[in-house]
C-alpha positions as CSV (number, residue, x, y, z in Angstrom):
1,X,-17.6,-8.9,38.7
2,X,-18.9,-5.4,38.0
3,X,-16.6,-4.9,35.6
4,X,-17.4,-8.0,33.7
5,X,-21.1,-7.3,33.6
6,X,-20.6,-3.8,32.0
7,X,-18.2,-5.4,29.8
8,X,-20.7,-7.8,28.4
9,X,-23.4,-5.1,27.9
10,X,-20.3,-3.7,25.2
11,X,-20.9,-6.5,23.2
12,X,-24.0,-5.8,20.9
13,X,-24.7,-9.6,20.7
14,X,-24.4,-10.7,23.9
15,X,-26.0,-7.9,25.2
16,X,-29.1,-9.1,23.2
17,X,-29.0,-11.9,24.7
18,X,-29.0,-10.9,27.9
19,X,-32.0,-8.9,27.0
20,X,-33.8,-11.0,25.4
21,X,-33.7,-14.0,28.5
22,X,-34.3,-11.4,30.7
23,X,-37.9,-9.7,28.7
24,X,-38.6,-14.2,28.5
25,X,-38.0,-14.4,32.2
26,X,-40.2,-11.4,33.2
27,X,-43.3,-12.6,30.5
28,X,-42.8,-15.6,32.6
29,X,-43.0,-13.7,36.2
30,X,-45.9,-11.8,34.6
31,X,-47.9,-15.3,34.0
32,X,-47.5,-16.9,37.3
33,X,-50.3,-14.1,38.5
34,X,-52.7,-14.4,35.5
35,X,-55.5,-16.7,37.3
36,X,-57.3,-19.3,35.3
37,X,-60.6,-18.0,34.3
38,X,-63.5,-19.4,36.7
39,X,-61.2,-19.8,40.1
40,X,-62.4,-18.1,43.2
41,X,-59.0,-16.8,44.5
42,X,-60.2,-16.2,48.0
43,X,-61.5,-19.6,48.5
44,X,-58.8,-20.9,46.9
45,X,-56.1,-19.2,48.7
46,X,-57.9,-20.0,52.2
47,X,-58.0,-23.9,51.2
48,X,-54.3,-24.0,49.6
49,X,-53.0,-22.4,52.7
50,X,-54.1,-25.9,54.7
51,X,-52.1,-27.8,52.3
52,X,-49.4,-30.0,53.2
53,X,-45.5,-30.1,52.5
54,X,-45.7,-31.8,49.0
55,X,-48.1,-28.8,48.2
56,X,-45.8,-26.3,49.6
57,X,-42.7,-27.5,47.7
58,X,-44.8,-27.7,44.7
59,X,-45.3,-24.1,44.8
60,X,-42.1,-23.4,45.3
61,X,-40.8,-24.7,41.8
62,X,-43.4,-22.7,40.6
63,X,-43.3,-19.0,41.7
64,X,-46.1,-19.0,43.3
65,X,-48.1,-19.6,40.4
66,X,-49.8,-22.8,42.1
67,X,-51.1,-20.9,44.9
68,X,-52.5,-18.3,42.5
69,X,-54.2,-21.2,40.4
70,X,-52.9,-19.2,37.6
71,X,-52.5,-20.1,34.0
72,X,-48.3,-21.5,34.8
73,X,-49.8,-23.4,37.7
74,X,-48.4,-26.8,35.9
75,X,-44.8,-24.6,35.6
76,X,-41.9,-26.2,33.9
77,X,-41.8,-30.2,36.0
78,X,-43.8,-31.6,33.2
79,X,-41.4,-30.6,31.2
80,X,-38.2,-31.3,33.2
81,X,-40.0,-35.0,34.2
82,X,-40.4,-35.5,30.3
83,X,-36.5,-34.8,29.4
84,X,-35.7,-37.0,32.2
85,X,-37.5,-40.0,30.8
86,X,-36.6,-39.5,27.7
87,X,-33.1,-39.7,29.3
88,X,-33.4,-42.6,30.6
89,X,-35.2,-44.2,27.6
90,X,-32.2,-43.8,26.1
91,X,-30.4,-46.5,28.1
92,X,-33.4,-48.5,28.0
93,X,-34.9,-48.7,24.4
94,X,-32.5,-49.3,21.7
95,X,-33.8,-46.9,19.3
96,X,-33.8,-43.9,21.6
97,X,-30.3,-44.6,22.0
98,X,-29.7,-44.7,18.3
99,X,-31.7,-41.3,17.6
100,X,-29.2,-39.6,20.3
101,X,-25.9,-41.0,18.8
102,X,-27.7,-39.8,15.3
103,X,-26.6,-35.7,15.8
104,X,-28.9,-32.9,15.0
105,X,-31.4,-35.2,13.0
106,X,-31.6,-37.4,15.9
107,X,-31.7,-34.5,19.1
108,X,-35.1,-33.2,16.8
109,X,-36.8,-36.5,17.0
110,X,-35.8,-36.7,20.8
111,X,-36.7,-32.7,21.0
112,X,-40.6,-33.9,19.4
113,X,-41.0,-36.7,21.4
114,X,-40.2,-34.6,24.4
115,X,-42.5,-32.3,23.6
116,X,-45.5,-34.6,22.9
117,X,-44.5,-36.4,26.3
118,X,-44.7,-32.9,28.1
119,X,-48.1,-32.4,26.9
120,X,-49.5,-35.7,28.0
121,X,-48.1,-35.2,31.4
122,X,-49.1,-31.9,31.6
123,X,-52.9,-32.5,30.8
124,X,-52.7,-35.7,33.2
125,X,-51.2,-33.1,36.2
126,X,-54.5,-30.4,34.8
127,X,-56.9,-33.4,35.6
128,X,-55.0,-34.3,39.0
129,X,-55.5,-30.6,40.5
130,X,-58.9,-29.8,38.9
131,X,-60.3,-33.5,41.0
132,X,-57.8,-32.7,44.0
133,X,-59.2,-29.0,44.4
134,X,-62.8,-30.3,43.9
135,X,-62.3,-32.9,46.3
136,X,-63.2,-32.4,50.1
137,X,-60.0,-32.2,51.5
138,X,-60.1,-28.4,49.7
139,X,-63.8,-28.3,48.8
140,X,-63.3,-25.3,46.5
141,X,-66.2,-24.4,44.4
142,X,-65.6,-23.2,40.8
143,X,-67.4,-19.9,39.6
144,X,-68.7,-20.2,36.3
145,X,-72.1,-19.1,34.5
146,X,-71.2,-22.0,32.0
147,X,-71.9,-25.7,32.8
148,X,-69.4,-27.2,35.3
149,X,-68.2,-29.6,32.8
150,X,-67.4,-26.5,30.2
151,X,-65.8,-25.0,33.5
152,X,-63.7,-28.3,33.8
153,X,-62.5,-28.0,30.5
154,X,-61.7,-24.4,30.3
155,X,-59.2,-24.8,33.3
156,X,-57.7,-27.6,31.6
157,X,-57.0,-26.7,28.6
158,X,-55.6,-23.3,30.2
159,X,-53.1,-25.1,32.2
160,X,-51.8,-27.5,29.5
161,X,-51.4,-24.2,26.8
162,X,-49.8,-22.3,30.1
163,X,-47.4,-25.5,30.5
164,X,-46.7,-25.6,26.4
165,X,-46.0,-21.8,26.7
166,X,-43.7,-22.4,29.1
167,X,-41.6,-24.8,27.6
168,X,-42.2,-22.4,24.4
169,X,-40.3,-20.2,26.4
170,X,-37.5,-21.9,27.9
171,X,-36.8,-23.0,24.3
172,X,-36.6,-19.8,23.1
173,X,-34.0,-18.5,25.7
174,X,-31.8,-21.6,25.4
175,X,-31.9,-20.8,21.2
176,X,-31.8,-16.9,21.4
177,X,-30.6,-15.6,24.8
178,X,-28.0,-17.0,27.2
179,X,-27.8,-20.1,29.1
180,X,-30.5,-23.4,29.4
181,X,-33.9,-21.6,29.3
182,X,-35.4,-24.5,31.0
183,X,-33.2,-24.6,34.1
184,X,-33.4,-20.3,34.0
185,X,-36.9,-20.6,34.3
186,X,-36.8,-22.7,37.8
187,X,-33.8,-20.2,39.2
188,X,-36.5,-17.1,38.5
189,X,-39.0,-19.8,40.4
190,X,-37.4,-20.0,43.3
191,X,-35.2,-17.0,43.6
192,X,-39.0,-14.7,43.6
193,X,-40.3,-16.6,46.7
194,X,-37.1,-15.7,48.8
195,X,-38.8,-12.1,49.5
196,X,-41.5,-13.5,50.7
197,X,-39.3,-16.2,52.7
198,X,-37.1,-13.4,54.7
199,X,-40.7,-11.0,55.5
200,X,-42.4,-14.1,56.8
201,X,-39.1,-15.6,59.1
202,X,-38.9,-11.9,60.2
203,X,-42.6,-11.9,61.4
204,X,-42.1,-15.5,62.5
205,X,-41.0,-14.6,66.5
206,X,-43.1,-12.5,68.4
207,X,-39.9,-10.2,68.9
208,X,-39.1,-8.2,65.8
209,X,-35.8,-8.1,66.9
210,X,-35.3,-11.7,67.3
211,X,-36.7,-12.4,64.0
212,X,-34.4,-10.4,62.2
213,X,-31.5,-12.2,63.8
214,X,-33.0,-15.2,63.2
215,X,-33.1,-14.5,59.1
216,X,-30.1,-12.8,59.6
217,X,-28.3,-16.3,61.2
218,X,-29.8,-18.9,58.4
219,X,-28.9,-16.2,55.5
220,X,-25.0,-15.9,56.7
221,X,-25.5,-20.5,57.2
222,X,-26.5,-20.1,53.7
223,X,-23.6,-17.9,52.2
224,X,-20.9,-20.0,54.0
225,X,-22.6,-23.6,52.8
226,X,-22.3,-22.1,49.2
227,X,-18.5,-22.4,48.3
228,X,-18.8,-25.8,50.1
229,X,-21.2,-27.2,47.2
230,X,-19.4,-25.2,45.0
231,X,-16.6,-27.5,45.6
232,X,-18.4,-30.5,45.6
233,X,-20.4,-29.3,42.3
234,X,-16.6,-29.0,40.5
235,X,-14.7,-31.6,42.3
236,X,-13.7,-34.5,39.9
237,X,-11.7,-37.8,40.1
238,X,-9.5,-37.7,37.3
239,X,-8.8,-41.3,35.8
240,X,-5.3,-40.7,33.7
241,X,-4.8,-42.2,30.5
242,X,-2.0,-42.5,28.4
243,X,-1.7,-43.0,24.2
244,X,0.9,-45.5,22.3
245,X,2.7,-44.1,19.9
246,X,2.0,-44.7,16.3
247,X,3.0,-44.2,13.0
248,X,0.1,-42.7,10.0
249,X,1.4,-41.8,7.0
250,X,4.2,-39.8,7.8
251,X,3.5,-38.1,11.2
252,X,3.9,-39.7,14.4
253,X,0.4,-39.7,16.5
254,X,-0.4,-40.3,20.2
255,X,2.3,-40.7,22.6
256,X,0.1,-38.3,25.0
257,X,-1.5,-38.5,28.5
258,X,-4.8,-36.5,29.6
259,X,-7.5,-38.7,31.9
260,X,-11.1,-38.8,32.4
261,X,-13.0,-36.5,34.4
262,X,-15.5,-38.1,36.8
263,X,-17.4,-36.0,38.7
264,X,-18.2,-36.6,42.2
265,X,-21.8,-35.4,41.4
266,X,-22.4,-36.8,38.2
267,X,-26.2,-36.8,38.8
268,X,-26.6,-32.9,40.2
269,X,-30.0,-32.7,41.2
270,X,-31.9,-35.4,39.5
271,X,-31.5,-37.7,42.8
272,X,-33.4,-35.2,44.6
273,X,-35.8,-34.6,42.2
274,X,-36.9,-38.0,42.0
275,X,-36.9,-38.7,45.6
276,X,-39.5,-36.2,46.2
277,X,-41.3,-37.3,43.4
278,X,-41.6,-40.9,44.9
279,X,-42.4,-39.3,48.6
280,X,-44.7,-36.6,48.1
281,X,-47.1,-39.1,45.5
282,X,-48.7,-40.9,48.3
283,X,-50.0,-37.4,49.7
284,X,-51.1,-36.5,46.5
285,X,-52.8,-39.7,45.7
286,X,-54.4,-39.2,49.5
287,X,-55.6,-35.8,49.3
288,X,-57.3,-37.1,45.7
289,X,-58.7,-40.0,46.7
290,X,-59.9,-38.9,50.6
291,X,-58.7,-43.2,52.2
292,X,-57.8,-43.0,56.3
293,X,-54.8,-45.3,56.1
294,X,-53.6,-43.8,52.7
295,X,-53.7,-40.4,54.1
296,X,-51.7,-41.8,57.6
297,X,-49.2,-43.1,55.5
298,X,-48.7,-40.2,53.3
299,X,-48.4,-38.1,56.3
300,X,-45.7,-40.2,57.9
301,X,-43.7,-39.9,54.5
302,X,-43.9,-36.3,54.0
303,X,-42.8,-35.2,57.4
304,X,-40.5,-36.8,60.5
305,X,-37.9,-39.3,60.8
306,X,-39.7,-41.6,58.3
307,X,-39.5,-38.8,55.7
308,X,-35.7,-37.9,56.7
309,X,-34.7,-41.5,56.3
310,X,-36.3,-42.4,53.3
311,X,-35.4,-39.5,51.5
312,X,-31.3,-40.5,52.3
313,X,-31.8,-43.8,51.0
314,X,-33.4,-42.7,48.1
315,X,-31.2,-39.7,46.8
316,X,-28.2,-42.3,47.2
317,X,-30.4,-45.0,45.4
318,X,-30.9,-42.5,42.8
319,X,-27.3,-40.8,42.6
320,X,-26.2,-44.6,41.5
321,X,-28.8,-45.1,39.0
322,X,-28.5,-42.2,37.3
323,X,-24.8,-42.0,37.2
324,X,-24.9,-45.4,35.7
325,X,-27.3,-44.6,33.2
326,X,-25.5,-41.7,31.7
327,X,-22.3,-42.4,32.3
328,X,-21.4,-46.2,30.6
329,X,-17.8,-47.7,31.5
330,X,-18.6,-50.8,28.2
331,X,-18.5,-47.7,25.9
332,X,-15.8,-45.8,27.5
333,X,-13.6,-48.8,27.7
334,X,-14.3,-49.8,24.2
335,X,-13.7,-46.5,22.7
336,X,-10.1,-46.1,24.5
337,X,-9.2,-49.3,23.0
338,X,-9.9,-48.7,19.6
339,X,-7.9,-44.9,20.0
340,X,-4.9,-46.8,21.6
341,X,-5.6,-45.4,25.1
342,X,-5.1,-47.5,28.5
343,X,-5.0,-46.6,32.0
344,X,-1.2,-46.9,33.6
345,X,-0.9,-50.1,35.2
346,X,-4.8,-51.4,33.9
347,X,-5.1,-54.3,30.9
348,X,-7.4,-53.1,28.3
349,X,-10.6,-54.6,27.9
350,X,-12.7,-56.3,30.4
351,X,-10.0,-54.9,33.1
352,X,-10.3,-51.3,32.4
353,X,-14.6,-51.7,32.4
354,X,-14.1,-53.2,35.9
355,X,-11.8,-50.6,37.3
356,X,-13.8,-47.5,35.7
357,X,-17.0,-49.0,37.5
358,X,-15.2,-49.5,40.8
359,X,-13.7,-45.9,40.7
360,X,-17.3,-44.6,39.8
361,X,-19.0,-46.7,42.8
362,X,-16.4,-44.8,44.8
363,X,-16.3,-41.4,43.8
364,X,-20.6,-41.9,43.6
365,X,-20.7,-42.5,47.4
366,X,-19.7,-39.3,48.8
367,X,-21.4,-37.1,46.4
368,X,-24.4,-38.9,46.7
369,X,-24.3,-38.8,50.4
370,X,-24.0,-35.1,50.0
371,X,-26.6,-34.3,48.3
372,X,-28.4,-36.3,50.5
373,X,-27.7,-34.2,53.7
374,X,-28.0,-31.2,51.4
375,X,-32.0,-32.2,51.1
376,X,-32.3,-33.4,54.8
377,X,-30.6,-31.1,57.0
378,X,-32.9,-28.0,55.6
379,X,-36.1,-30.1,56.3
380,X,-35.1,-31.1,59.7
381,X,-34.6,-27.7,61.0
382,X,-37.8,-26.7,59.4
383,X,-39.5,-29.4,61.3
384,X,-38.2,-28.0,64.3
385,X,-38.6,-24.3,63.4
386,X,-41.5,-24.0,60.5
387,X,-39.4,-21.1,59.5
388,X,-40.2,-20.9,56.0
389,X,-36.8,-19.4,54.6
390,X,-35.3,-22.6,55.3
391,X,-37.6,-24.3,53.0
392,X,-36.8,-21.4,50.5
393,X,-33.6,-21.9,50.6
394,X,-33.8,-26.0,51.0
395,X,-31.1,-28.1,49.6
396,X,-32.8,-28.8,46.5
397,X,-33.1,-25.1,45.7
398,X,-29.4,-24.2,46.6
399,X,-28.3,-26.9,44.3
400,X,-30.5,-25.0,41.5
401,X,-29.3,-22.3,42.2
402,X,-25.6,-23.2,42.2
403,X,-25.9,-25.1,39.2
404,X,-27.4,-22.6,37.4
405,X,-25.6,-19.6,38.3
406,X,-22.5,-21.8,37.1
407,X,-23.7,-22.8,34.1
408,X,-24.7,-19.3,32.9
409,X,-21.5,-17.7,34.1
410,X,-20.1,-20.0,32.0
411,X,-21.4,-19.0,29.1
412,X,-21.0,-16.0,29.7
413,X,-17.1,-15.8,29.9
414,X,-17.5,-17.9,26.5
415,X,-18.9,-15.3,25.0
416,X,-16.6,-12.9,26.9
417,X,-13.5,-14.6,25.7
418,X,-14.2,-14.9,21.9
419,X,-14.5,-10.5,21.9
420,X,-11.2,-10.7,24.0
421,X,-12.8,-9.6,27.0
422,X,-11.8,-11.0,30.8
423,X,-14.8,-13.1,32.5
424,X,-16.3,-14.2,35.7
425,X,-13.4,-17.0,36.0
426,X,-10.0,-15.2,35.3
């Protein structure tokens, strides 16, 4: 792997690259400790420490930059939440789905709308924190010689620009540097709070020895679950499909066999994603609005059994839905049919629809399950433990991770391979 790396710093234009997404990725590190202007970070600090989980996990996609209050407090979720809608718009209204089968014209009118979306949610999440902050479950008092409504809308407008900078950002890696800029910007997110993660679960037992065992145990559990979702990330149900022969012209076409790849986790992380979304909202919505059998509620959901339960049930819910919104078996059907494909032993048509779906409702299962014990297993044994490298390294964030790493490796050896260089995968 060494060798690779300094063989991709030989190539001037990938070396750039690597540059550049690296100066992006530490402008970004930079701005998750710029406060917004007006915020009393003692206060603030003393009241988000008495948050709850949702809070916690919150920060965690951030950096930090929550807890800070800084100007990247929003971080990069309204952005990811936008693309995701916009994803599944395009299964849902008819002319979404026509922009995105349109090419480059179509992928910028998806790119603007995107954008416009992110914005909306962004200053919708500004107004969320600057009540929820205010309110009395936190009670924190913003320092300002202007008016309080000025003071309002200075912090505001500071997080929406710090969320449209973001996404400025990510967009500029993916075009100029190496790999997806968005999903970078998460792995830099959670990757800086592991530090922090391994000096806290060392000073967590009253034994310094002990504690350093005890990090020392969950990092090695952590190394030897990796090539386990590595496998799982990879592994793909291969559908095999064979092409007539036929005569154009003068040459002889088809007569071949290759298949189609399913993967086992089609959805990657998006289950997860909106799980928590659906879970941690009613604490949100408590903490806002201050209601007794709200905030009961929302504290059964974001902790305990109920939490572990409804968080399996929903991942799989969600590792069906999305799979079945990107991934259509009409289309794929159709389009073997009209390029003379069939699968051995399967009528075309109506017959090949049915058995793609009933392979994908199979192979959807297991990964869906996984994923689901991936998210669970990490919040049990911080339940038991409150140690809080588990949550940093939670199943949510190794699947980021993994996924990411992948991906940029990836395109790495692309790169790699075109200046006849060996990559990452020999």
């Amino acid at each position: 792997m060494l060798r690779t790396i300094i063989d991709a710093f030989k190539v001037p234009e990938l070396r750039n690259k690597i540059l550049f997404t690296l100066g992006i990725l530490a402008l970004y590190r930079f701005g998750a400790y710029v406060p917004v202007p007006g915020i009393p970070f003692n206060e603030f600090a003393n009241a988000f420490a008495q948050s709850g989980v949702s809070m916690a996990m919150l920060d965690l996609f951030t950096g930090g930059a929550l807890s800070h209050f800084s100007v990247f407090s929003l971080g990069i979720m309204p952005y990811i939440t936008a693309s995701i809608i916009m994803q599944l718009m395009q299964g849902v209204i008819p002319a979404v789905g026509r922009w995105a089968k349109e090419g480059e014209s179509g992928r910028k009118k998806i790119t603007q709308v995107t954008r416009f979306m992110t914005l909306g949610l962004g200053l919708i999440n500004a107004i969320g924190y600057l009540f929820l902050f205010k309110s009395s479950a936190y009670g924190v008092v913003f320092s300002s010689e202007l008016p309080e409504i000025v003071t309002d809308i200075v912090v505001v407008f500071t997080l929406v620009a710090g969320t449209a900078f973001i996404m400025w950002m990510g967009e500029l890696i993916t075009q100029r540097g190496i790999g997806n800029g968005m999903s970078l910007i998460i792995f830099t997110s959670i990757i800086s709070r592991v530090p922090s993660a391994i000096f806290s679960s060392v000073n967590l037992q009253s034994d310094m020895g002990m504690g350093i065992a005890v990090t020392i145990l969950i990092v090695l559990v952590v190394l030897l679950c990796i090539p386990a979702i590595i496998f799982v990330e990879r592994a793909q149900r291969r559908i095999p499909v064979n092409y007539a022969k036929r005569v154009q012209g003068r040459r002889m076409m088809g007569g071949q066999t290759t298949y189609i790849p399913l993967k086992v986790n089609a959805a990657g992380v998006i289950p997860i994603i909106f799980a928590s979304c659906l879970i941690y909202f009613p604490a949100q919505l408590a903490a806002l609005f201050n209601i007794g059998w709200l905030t009961a509620a929302a504290d059964a959901m974001s902790s305990g059994w109920i939490n572990w339960i409804l968080t399996l049930v929903l991942v799989v819910f969600f590792a069906y839905f999305y799979t079945s919104m990107v991934f259509n078996p009409e289309e794929t059907s159709d389009n073997l049919r009209k390029q003379g494909g069939f699968v051995p032993g399967v009528r075309p048509g109506s017959a090949t629809t049915d058995y793609i779906k009933r392979v994908i409702n199979r192979v959807t299962l297991p990964g869906g399950l996984f994923i689901a014990l991936i998210a669970v297993v990490p919040s049990i044994l911080f339940y038991f433990t409150g140690n809080q490298l588990i949550q940093a390294f939670g199943g949510t964030s190794i699947l980021i991770m993994i996924g990411v790493a992948l991906d940029t490796m990836s395109k790495i050896e692309s790169q790699l391979k075109m200046h006849n260089y060996d990559g990452f995968f020999k």
